[in-house]
N, C-alpha and C positions, 0 to 999 in steps of 0.2 A: 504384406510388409511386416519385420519384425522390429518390434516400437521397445528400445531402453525408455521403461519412465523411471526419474530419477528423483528422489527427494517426498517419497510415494508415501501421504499421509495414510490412515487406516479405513479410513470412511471413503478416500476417492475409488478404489476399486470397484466400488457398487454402484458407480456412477458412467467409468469409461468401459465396464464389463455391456454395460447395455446399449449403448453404441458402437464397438467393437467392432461388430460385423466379422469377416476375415481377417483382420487385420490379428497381428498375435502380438500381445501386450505381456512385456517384464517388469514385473513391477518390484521395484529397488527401495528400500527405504533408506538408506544412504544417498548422503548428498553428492551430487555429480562435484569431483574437485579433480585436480591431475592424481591423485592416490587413485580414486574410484574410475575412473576413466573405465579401466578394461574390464568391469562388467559389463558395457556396453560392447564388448565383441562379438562376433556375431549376428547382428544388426546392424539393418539398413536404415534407423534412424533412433536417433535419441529424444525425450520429452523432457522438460525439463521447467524449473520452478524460480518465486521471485528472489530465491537465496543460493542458487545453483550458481557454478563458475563456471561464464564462457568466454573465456579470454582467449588470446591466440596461443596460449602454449597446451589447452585442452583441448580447442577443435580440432588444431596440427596433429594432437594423439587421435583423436576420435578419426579422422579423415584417415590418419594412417591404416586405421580399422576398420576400413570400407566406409563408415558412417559416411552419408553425405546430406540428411535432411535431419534440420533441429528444429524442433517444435517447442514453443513457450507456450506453457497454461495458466500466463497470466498477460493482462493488458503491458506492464513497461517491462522495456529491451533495453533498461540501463548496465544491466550486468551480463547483456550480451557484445562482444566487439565484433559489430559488425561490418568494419573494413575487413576483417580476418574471413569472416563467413563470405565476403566478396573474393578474396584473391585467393580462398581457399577453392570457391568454385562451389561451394553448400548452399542449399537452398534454406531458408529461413519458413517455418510456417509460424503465424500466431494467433490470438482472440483478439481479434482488434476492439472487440467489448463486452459485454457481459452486462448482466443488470446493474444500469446506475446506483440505481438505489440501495444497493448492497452495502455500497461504502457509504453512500450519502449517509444511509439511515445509519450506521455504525457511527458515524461522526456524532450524527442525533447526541444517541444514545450515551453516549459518553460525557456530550457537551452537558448534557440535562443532568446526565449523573452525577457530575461532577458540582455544578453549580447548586443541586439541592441536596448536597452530600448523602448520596442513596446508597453509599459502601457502605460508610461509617454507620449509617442508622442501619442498616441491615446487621451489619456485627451486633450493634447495639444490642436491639432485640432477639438475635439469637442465643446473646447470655443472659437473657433479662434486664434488661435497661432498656426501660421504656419513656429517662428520657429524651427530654428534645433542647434542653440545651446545647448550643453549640454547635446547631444545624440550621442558624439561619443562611436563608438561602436569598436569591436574585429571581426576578422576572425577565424571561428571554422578550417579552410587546414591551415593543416600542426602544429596544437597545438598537444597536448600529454595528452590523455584523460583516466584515471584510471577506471578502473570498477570492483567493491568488488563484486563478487558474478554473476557467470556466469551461470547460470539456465537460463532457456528456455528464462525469459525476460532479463537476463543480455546480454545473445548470441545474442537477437535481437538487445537489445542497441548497441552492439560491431561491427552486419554487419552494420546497419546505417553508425555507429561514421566511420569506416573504408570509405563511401560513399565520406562525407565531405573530405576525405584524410587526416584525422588522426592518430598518431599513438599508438598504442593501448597495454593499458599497464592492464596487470588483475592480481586479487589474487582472490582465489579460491582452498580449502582443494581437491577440485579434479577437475584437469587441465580438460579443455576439448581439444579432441584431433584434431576435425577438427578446431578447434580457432588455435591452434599453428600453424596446416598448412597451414592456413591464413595469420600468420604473426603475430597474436596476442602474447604477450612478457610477461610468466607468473613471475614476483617476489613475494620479500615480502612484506608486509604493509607497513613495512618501507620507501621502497624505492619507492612504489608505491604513496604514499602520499607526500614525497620528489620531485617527479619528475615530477608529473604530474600538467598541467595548468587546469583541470575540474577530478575533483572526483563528480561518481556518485555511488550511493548505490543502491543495488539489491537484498542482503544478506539476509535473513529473519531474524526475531528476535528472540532470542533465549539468555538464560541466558549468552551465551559466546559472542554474539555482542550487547549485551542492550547498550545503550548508549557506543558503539564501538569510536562513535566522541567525543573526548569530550576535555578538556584542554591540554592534552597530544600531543593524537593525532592531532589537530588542529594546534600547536606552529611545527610539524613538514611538514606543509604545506605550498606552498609558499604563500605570502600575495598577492600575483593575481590571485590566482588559487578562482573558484566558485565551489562549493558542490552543487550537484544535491542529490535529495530523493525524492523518488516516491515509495519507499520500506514500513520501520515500522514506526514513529515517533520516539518510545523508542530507534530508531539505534543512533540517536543524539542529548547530554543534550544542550536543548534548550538556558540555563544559559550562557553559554561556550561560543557558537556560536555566543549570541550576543555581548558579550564581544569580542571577537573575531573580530567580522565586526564593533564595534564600535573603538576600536584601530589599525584601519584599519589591522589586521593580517588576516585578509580574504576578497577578493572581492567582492564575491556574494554569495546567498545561493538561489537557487529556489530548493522549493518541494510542495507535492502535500498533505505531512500526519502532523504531531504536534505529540506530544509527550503527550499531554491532552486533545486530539479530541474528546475523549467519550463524553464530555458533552457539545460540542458544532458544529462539522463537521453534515452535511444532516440536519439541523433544519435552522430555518429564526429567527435572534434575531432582522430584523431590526427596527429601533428605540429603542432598550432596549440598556442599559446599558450592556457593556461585562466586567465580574470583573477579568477576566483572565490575569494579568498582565504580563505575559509571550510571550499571544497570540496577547496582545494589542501592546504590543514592535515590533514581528512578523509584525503583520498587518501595523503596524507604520515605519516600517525601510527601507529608502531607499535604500536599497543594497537586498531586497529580495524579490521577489515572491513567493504568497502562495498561491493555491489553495485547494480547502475543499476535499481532497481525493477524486477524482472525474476519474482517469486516467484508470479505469477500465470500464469509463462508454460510450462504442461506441457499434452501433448494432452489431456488429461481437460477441464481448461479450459475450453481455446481449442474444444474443440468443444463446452461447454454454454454459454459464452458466446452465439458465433456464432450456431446452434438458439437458444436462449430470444430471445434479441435480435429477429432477425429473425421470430421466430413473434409475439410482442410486434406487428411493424410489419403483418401482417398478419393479426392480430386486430383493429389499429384500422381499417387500411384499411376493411375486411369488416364494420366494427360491431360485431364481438365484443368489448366492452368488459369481459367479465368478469376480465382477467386486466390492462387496464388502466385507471389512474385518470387524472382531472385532473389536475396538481400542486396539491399542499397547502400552505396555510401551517406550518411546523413550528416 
C-alpha cells in the first residue's frame, strides 16, 4: 500500500521507516488542507496529524483520488469528520493510545516549571544573575489538584499528582473505579473548579468541551489556582484566560497546545514576524508557559505510535480487520 503521510515532522521518518515493512511511505512535510490534497494522488491511503484538515470538502477530494483509508498518528479524531468518512465509504485507522505518560509527564513538567519559575531562573543564570529574587515558588504536598477527564492520560496525571501527596479531585461522565479506590474524590465542575489549587485538562475536544474554559468558568476559579493543558487548545478561549491572568483572577496557565496552533505549532518562524496576536500575548505573558505541542514526543511514544499505526495499515491491507473498524458515526 502506498501511505501520503502528511504534516511529516523531521525526526518521524526514522521511526515509521522501521516498521514500514512493504508498505511504501510518502513523506510530505506540508500540511494536509484542500490546497495540499493532491499530493496525495497516487495512493491508496493518506496519514495524517493533530493539525491536518479532515473535513468533508478534503476527503470528497482525496476519495475522488482513489484514497479510501485515513490513518491518524495521533489519539483525538476532533479534526476528523467522521460522518463524511462514513457516507464517503473510507475506512478510518487510528492509535487508540500511546504512552500515557507522555503527556502526563509533559503536564508534570510544565506545571513544576512554572510554579518554581525554572525559565526565568534559567535565563537568569545564563546571563549571570544569580539571583533568586523573585522566584519564590509553591509546594505541589498537600495542594488540591482538579483533573477533567480521567482516560488513560488523566489516570496517569492523577497516580503522579497522588505521588507529590495531593489531593485529588476528578470530574469525569464515567467515574473510574480503581481512581475512587485510591482515594480520588469524583464531583462536579463546579465544585471542582471551586476547590481546587491546579486544574489540569485531559478531556478531549468535542462540541460539548470546545472552549469548556472560558469566562464563566474561569470567575469560578480561585485567583491562585494555575490551569494546566496538554489536552485540545479549543478546550480554552484563549481571550478569557488572558484577561483573566491579567486581572490577576488566575495564577498561572502552563500548556502545551493554543487554540490556533494549525498555522503555526512544528514550523520555525524564527526571525519572521508572528501576526498572531493572541499567541503573541501567550508567548509574551509572564504568568505562562507554553510549549509547541510537543508532550507526545518521547521515544516510548513515537515507537508505539509508529508499530500500532502501521501494523493497523497492514491488518487492513491483509483483511485482518480485527483490530480495525469502519468509521462510525459518533
Amino acid at each position: 500500500m502506498k501511505i501520503a503521510f502528511f504534516s511529516t515532522l523531521p525526526f518521524e521518518q526514522y521511526w515509521f521507516d522501521q516498521y514500514a515493512g512493504h508498505q511504501q511511505i510518502t513523506y510530505i512535510s506540508q500540511p494536509l488542507t484542500l490546497e495540499t490534497a493532491y499530493l496525495a494522488r497516487g495512493h491508496q491511503a493518506v496519514c495524517a496529524f493533530v493539525n491536518d484538515d479532515l473535513s468533508r470538502p478534503v476527503l470528497k477530494l482525496l476519495k475522488s483520488m482513489q484514497v479510501s483509508v485515513v490513518g491518524m498518528r495521533c489519539v483525538g479524531l476532533d479534526n476528523v469528520d467522521q460522518v463524511a468518512l462514513f457516507d464517503l465509504n473510507m475506512t478510518l485507522l487510528h492509535v487508540p493510545g500511546y504512552s500515557p505518560y507522555s503527556i502526563a509527564e509533559q503536564a508534570i513538567a510544565l506545571l513544576m516549571s512554572l510554579l518554581r519559575h525554572i525559565a526565568e531562573a534559567h535565563q537568569r543564570v545564563l546571563t549571570g544573575n544569580f539571583s533568586i529574587d523573585g522566584l519564590m515558588g509553591s509546594d505541589l504536598h498537600g495542594k488540591t489538584v482538579g483533573v477533567i477527564g480521567t482516560g488513560h492520560i488523566g489516570k496517569a496525571f492523577t497516580r503522579i499528582m497522588q505521588g507529590f501527596g495531593c489531593k485529588l479531585l476528578a470530574y469525569d461522565i464515567s467515574p473510574d473505579r480503581r481512581l475512587l479506590e485510591s482515594g480520588v474524590q469524583y464531583v462536579s465542575l463546579r465544585e471542582l473548579l471551586h476547590a481546587s489549587d491546579v486544574v489540569a485538562l485531559h478531556c478531549p475536544l468535542t462540541p460539548l468541551t470546545e472552549f469548556l474554559i472560558d469566562e464563566q468558568t474561569l470567575s469560578i476559579m480561585k485567583s491562585s489556582a494555575i490551569l494546566v493543558n496538554t489536552g485540545r487548545g479549543r478546550l480554552v478561549k484563549t481571550s478569557a484566560l488572558l484577561d483573566a491572568l491579567d486581572r490577576d483572577r488566575l495564577a498561572g496557565y502552563a500548556a502545551d497546545v493554543y487554540e490556533n496552533e494549525r498555522s503555526w505549532f512544528h514550523y520555525d518562524f524564527s526571525g519572521e514576524i508572528i501576526t498572531d496576536e493572541l499567541l503573541n500575548r501567550l508567548r509574551a505573558h509572564p504568568k505562562v508557559l507554553l510549549t509547541a505541542h510537543q508532550g507526545f514526543l518521547t521515544k516510548e511514544a513515537m515507537q508505539q505510535i509508529s508499530r500500532n499505526l502501521l501494523n493497523q495499515f497492514s491488518f487492513y491491507e491483509n483483511g485482518q480487520l480485527a483490530l480495525v473498524t469502519k468509521a462510525s458515526i459518533c
